[in-house]
C-alpha positions as CSV (number, residue, x, y, z in Angstrom):
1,X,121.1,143.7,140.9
2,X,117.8,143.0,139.1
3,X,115.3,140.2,139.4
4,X,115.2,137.8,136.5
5,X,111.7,139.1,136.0
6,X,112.4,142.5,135.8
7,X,114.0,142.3,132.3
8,X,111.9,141.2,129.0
9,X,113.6,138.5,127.2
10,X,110.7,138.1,125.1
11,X,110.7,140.9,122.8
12,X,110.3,144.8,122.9
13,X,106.3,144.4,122.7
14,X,105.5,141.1,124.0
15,X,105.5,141.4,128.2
16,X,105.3,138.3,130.2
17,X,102.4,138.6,132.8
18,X,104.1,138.0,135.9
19,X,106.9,140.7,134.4
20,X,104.5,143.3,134.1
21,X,103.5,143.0,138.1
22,X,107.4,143.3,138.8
23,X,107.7,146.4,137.2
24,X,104.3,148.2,138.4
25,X,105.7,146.6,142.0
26,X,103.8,145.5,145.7
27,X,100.8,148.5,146.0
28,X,97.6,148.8,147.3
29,X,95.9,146.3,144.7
30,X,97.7,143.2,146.3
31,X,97.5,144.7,150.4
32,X,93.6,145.8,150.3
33,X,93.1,142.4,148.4
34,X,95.1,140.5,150.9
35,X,92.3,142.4,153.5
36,X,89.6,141.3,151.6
37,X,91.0,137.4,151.4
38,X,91.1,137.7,155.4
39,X,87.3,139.1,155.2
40,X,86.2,136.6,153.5
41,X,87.5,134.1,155.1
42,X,86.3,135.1,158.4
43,X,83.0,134.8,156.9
44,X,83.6,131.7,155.4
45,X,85.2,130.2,158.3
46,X,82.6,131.6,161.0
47,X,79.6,130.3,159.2
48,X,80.9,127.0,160.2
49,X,82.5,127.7,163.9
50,X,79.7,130.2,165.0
51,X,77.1,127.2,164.5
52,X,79.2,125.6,168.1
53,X,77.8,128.8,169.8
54,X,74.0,129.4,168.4
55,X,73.4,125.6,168.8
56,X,73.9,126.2,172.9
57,X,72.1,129.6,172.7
58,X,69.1,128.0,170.4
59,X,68.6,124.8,172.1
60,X,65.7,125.7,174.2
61,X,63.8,127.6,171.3
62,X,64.1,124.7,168.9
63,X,64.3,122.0,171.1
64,X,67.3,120.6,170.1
65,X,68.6,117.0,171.2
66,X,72.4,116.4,171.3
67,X,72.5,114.6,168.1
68,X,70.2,117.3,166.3
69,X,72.9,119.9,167.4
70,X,75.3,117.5,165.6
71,X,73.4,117.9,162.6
72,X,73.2,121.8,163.1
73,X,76.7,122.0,163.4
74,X,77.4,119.6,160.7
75,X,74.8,121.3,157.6
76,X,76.9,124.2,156.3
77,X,79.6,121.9,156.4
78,X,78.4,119.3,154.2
79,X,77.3,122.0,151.7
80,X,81.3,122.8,151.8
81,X,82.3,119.4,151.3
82,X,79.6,118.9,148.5
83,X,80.3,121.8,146.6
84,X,84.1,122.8,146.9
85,X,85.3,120.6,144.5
86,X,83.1,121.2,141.9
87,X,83.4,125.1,142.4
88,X,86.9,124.4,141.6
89,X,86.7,123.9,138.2
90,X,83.5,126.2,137.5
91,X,86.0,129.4,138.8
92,X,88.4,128.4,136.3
93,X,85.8,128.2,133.4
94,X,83.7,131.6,134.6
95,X,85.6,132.9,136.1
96,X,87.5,133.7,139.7
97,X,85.7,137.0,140.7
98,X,82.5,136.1,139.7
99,X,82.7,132.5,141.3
100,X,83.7,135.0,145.0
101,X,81.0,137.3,144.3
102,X,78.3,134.9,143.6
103,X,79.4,132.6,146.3
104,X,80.1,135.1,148.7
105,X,76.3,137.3,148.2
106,X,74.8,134.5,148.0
107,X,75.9,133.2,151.9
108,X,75.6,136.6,152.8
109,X,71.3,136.8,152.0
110,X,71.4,133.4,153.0
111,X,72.8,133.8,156.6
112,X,70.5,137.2,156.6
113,X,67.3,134.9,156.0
114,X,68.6,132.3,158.7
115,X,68.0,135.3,161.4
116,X,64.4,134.8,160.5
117,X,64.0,131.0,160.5
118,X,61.8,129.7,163.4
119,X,62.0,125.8,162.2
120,X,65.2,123.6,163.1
121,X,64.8,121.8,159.6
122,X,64.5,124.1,157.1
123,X,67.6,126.3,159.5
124,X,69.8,123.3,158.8
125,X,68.5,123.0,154.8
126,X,69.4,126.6,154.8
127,X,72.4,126.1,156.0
128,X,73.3,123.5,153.6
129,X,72.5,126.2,151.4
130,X,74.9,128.8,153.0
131,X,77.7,126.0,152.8
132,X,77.2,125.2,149.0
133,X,78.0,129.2,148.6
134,X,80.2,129.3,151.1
135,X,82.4,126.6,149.0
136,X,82.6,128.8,145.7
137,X,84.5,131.2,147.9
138,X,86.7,128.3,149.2
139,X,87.5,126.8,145.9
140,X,88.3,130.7,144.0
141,X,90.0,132.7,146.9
142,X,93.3,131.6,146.9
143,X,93.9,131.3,143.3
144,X,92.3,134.9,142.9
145,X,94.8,136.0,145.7
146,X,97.9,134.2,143.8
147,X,97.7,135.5,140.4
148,X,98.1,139.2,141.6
149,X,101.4,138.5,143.0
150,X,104.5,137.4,141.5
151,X,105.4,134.0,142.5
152,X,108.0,134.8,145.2
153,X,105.1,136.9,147.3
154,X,102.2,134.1,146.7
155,X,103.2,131.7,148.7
156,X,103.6,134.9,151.9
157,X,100.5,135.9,150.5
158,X,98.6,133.1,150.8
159,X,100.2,131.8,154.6
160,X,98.5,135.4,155.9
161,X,95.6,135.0,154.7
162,X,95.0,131.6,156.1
163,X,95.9,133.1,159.5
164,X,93.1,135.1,159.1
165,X,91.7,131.3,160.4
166,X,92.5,132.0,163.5
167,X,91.5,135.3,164.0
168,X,88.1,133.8,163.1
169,X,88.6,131.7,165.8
170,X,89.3,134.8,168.2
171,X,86.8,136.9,166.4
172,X,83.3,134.5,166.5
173,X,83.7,133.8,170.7
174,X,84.6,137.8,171.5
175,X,81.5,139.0,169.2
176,X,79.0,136.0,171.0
177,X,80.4,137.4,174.3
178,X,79.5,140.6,173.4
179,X,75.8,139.9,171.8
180,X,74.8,137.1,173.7
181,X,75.9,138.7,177.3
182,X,72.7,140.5,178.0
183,X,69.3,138.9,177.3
184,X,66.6,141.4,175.1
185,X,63.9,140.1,172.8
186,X,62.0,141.8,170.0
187,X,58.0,140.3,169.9
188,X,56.3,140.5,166.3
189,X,53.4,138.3,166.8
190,X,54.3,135.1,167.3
191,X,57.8,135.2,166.6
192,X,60.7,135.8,169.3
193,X,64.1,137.5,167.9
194,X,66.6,136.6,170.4
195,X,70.4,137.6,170.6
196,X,71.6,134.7,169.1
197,X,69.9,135.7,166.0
198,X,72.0,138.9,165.7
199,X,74.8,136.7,165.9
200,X,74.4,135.4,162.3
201,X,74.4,139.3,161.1
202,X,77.9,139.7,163.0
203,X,78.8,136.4,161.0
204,X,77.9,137.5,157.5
205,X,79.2,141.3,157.9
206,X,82.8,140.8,157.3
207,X,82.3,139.3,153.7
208,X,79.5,141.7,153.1
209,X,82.4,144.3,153.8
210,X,85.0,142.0,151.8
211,X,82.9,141.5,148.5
212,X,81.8,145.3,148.2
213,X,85.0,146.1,147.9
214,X,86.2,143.1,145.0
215,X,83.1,144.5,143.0
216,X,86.1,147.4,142.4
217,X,88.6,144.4,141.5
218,X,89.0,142.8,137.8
219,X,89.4,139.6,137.1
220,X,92.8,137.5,137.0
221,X,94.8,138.9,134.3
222,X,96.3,135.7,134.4
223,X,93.3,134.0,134.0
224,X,91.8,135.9,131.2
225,X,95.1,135.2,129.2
226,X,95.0,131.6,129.6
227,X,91.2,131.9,128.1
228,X,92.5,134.2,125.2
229,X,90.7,137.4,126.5
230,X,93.9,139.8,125.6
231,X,91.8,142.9,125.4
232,X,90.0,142.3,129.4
233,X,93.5,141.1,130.2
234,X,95.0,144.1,129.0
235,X,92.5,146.3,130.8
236,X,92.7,144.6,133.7
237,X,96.6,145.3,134.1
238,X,96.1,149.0,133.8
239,X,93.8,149.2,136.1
240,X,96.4,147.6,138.6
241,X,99.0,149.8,137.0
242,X,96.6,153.0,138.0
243,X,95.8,151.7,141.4
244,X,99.5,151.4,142.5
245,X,101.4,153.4,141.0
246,X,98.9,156.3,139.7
247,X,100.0,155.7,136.0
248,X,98.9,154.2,133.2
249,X,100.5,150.9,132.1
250,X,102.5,152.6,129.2
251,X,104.4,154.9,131.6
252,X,105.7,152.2,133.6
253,X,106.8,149.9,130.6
254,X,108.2,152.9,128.9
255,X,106.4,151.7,125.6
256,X,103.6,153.0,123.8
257,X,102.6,149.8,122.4
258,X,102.7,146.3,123.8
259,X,101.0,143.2,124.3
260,X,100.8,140.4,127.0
261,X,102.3,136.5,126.4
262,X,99.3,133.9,126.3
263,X,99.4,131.9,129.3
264,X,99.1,127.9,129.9
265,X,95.2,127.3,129.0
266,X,93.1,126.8,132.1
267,X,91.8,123.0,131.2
268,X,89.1,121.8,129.2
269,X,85.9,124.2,129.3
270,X,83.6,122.0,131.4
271,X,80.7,124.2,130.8
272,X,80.4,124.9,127.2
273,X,78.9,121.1,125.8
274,X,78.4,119.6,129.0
275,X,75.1,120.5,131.0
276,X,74.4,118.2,134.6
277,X,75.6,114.8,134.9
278,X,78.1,115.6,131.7
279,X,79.7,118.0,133.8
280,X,80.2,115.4,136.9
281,X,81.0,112.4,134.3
282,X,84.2,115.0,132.9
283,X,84.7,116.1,136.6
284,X,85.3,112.2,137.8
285,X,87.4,111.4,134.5
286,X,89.7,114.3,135.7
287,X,90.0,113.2,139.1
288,X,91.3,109.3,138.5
289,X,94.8,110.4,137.1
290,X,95.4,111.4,141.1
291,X,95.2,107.5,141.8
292,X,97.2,106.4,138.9
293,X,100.8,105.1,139.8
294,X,103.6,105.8,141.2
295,X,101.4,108.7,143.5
296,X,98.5,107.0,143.5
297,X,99.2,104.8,146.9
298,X,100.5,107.1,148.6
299,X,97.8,110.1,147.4
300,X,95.5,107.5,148.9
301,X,97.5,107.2,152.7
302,X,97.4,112.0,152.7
303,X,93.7,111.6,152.1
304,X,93.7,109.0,155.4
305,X,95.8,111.2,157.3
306,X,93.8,114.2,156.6
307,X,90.5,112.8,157.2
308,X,91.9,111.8,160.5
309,X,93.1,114.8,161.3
310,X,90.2,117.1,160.5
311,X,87.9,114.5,162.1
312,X,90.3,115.0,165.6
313,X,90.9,118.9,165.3
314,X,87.8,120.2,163.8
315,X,85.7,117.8,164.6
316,X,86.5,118.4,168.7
317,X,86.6,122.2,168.4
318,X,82.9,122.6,167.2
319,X,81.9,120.7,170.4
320,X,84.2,122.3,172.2
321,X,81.8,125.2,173.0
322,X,79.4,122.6,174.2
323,X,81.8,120.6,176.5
324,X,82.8,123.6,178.5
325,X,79.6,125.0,179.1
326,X,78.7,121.5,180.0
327,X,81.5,121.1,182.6
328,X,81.7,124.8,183.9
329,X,78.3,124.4,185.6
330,X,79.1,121.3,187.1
331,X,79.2,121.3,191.3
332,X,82.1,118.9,192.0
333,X,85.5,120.5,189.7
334,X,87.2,117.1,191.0
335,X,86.2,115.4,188.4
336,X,87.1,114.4,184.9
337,X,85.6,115.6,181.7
338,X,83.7,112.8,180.7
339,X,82.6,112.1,184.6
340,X,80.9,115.4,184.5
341,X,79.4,115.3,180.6
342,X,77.6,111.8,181.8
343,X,75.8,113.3,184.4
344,X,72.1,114.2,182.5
345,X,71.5,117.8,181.9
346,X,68.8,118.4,184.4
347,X,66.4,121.4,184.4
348,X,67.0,124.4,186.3
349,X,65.5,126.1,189.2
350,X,61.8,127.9,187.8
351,X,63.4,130.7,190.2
352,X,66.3,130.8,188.2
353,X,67.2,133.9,186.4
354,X,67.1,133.5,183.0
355,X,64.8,135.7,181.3
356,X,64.4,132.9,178.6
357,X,63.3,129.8,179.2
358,X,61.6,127.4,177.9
359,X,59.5,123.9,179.4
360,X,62.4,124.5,182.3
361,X,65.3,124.4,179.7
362,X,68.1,127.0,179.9
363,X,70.0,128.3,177.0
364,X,72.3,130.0,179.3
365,X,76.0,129.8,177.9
366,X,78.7,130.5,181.1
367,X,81.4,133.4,180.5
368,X,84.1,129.9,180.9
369,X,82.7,128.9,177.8
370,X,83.8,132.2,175.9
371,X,87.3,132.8,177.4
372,X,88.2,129.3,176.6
373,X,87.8,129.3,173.2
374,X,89.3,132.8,172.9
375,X,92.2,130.9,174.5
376,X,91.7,128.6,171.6
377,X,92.1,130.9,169.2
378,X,95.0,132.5,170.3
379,X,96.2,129.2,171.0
380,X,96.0,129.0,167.2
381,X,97.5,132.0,166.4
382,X,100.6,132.2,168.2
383,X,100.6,128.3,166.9
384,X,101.1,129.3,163.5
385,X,103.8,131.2,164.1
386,X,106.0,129.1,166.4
387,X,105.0,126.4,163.1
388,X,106.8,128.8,160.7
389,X,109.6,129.1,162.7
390,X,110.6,125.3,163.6
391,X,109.5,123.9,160.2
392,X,112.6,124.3,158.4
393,X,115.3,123.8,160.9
394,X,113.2,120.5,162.8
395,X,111.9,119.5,159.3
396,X,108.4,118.7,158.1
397,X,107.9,115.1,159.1
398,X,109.0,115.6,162.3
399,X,106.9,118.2,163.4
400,X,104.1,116.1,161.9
401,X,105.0,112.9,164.4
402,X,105.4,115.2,167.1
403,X,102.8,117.3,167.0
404,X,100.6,114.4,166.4
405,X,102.0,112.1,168.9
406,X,101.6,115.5,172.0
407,X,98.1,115.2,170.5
408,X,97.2,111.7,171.3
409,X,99.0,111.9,175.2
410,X,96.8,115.0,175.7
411,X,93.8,112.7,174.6
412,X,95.0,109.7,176.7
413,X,95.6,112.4,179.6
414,X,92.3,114.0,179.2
415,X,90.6,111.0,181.0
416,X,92.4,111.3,184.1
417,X,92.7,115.1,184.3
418,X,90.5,116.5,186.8
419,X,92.2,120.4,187.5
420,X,90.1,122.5,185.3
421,X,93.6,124.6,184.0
422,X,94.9,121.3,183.3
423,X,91.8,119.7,181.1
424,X,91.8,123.4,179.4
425,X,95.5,122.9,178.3
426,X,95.1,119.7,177.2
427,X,92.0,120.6,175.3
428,X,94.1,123.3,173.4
429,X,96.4,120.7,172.3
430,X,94.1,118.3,171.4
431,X,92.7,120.9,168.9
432,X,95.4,122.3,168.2
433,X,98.5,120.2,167.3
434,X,96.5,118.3,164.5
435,X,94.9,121.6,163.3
436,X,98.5,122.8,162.7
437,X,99.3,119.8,160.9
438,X,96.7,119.9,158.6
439,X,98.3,123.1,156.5
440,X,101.7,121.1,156.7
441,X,100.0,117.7,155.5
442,X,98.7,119.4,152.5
443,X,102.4,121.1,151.7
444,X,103.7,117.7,151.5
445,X,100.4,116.7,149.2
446,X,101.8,119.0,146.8
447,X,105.5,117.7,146.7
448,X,103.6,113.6,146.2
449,X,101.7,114.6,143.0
450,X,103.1,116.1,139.7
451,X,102.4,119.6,138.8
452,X,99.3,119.1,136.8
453,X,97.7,117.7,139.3
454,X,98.4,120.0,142.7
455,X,95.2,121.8,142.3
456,X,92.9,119.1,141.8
457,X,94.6,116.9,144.9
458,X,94.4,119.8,147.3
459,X,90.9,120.5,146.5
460,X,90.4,116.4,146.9
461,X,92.0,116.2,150.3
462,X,90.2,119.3,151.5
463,X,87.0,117.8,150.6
464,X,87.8,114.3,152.7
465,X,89.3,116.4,155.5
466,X,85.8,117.8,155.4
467,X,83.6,115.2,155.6
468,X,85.8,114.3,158.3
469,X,84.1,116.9,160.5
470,X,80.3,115.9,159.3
471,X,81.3,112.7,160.5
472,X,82.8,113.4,163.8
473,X,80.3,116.4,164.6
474,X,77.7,113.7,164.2
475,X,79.2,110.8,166.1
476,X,80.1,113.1,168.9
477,X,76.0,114.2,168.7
478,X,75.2,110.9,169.7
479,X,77.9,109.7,171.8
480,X,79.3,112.6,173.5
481,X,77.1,111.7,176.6
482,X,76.0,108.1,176.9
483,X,79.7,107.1,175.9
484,X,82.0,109.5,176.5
485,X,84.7,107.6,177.2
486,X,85.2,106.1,174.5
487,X,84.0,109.2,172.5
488,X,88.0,110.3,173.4
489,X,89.3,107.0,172.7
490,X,87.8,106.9,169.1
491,X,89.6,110.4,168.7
492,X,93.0,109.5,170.4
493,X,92.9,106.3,168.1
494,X,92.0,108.2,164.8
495,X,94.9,110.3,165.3
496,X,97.5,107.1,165.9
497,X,96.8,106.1,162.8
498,X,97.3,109.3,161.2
499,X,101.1,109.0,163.0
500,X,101.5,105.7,161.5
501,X,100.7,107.0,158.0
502,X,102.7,110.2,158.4
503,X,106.0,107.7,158.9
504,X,105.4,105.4,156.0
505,X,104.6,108.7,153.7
506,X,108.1,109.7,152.1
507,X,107.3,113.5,153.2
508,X,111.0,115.3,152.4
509,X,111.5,117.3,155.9
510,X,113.0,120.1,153.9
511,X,109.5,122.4,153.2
């Protein structure tokens, strides 16, 4: 029994793209690629989450008040959110490779120059920096990853690569336990390089890794034919012809002669007569069919929901770091969170041990504080999987509401919980439920819109889901300790409206 793809209907010479991976098969192009979508993404991801960790282990160096490590936390983020969008369509006029290369290089140097930064302004300028790159990698990844599998492996494809997610959030606490557990300093003058400098290397070195391999990579065949450019397209298929199956492309077709169907063309050239604001002004006119009618609405009510829920999830697990160190060096464990983060941090012993301090401020970040967020990120991991499990048979709205609704009672519950395995529980479901309902949220995006406009409202909601964390890393900066209280309670309510949206959203519960 043969696939439909496996046999041309077009012609003896003309080959349909997606006909021509069948027949060369699943090789080493699409698994090393599949590694270096999880590389980069690591990076990607761990320039935002390993910002929770350096903002404890820099506090004392650059003085940092609460609501300045919001701001840390929150620059590389903003970048994302400022940039991803716009990325989007730049990678399908350029180019997908060259969008990841550029974007990925370019955080890379920029995260190296961060090590050396001794001013918290120009770090968190910098980092904006690192987050505009850091979006060109967001916006071109999966698309690069997709058009080197045939459609029934892209959707597998792209699911493992976004758990490479969590094993960012497993991989940036293990490698800060590791760096920051013993306390050296180089001295050059009058500047200090201190562990947590190093950690930013450790950040950056997975998509160094990742991009030196795609230099070895071609660009999308698929791509290239929708922009008429049969002869790079053509190249570009024997060289994935080669790397799998060791032959060139005319052995495998059994032809001497062929050539490749055009594709769909990628959308209006943005960059060819339009320079600056032209570029935005075409970008905006694009965007407005996504709030046309019958979608429109309810477009509107996923972009509310996903704010929400990115605000709640994300938002909490970037402070997270913060709050347990916070808590694990408090004397009384009877208490509630939010009874021990309103106590003033007060300056330690001078005979205390720390062989870095600064005007009596310690930087010192408890090994609680490590193995809880590894928890976290396992939490995450085996998460995903239980997810892909129950979608189907429970149904996709219905894992939404419950996920959502366990979320707010482990909010509601985490102002009475005062065992410290209890609060850590709770934490992980706080984070985590919404986290997992993100990916299924933006499923059902997909099924609300029509066709032609999937990429562009996915790309939208991301970007709203994102500056959903600038805005809760910020508020929590500020209110985390004079109001912690209702800190929670601004959480816990964000994410009962998300549950009231997700039941007035038709969402079909088959995925």
């Amino acid at each position: 029994m043969h696939s439909p793809l496996e046999s041309n209907t077009l012609g003896p010479n003309v080959w349909d793209y997606d006909m021509i991976l069948e027949k060369i098969g699943y090789g080493k192009t699409q698994w090393i690629l599949l590694l270096v979508s999880g590389l980069l993404t690591i990076t990607s991801v761990a320039a935002q989450q390993a910002m929770s960790i350096i903002v404890i282990a820099s506090q004392c160096e650059f003085e940092t008040t609460q609501a300045e490590k919001g701001v840390m936390m929150a620059a590389s983020v903003t970048g994302i959110f400022l940039s991803t969008y716009i990325w989007g369509y730049i990678s399908d006029d350029i180019g997908r490779r060259k969008v990841l290369l550029y974007g990925n290089f370019a955080s890379n140097a920029l995260q190296f120059v961060l090590m050396f930064v001794t001013s918290v302004w120009l770090f968190n300028i910098i980092n904006l920096l690192v987050g505009i790159s850091v979006g060109a990698v967001s916006a071109a990844l999966y698309a690069y990853l997709s058009e080197f599998n045939i459609p029934r492996h892209r959707a597998v494809a792209i699911n493992y690569s976004t758990m490479f997610v969590s094993v960012t959030a497993i991989y940036v606490p293990a490698t800060a336990w590791l760096v920051l557990s013993s306390n050296w300093a180089i001295t050059v003058g009058d500047f200090v390089f201190r562990p947590w400098r190093l950690l930013l290397l450790v950040s950056l070195l997975p998509g160094l890794i990742g991009g030196l391999i795609l230099l070895y990579y071609p660009e999308s065949p698929k791509l290239l034919l929708s922009q008429d450019k049969n002869k790079e397209a053509m190249e570009a298929v024997s060289w994935i012809s080669k790397f799998n199956r060791g032959k060139p492309i005319h052995q495998v077709l059994n032809c001497d002669e062929f050539t490749l169907k055009s594709e769909d063309p990628a959308g209006e050239n943005l960059l060819a007569e339009s320079q600056g604001c032209g570029i935005l002004s075409k970008i905006c006119k694009a965007t407005v069919p996504l709030f046309h009618k019958p979608h429109g609405f309810n477009f509107i009510l996923c972009n509310l929901a996903l704010f929400g829920m990115f605000f709640s999830s994300n938002g909490m697990q970037l402070w997270f770091p913060e709050i347990v160190n916070r808590s694990s060096g408090a004397e009384n464990n009877s208490s509630t969170v939010c009874e021990i983060l309103s106590v003033p941090m007060e300056s330690p012993n001078v005979t205390e041990t720390l062989l870095f301090s600064f005007k009596g401020c310690t930087d010192h970040i408890s090994s609680k504080t490590y193995i809880d967020n590894l928890i976290v990120g396992f939490a995450f991991l085996i998460g995903f999987s239980i997810q892909g499990l129950i979608l189907n048979p429970l149904g996709r709205k219905n894992v939404l509401l419950a996920a959502l609704g366990l979320a707010v009672l482990s909010g509601i519950l985490l102002h009475f919980m005062e065992n410290t395995t209890g609060v850590l529980l709770l934490f992980c479901l706080y984070i985590l439920l919404p986290g997992l309902s993100i990916s299924i949220m933006i499923g059902a995006i997909v099924d609300l819109v029509p066709t032609n406009l999937r990429s562009k409202a996915v790309s939208f909601c991301m970007s709203l889901g994102r500056l959903g964390i600038i805005a809760a890393t910020n508020l929590m900066g500020v209110m985390l300790q004079p109001y912690c209280n209702t800190t929670f309670a601004m959480f816990t309510c964000t994410l009962i409206v998300c549950i009231v949206i997700v039941h007035y959203l038709p969402i079909r519960n088959s995925a």
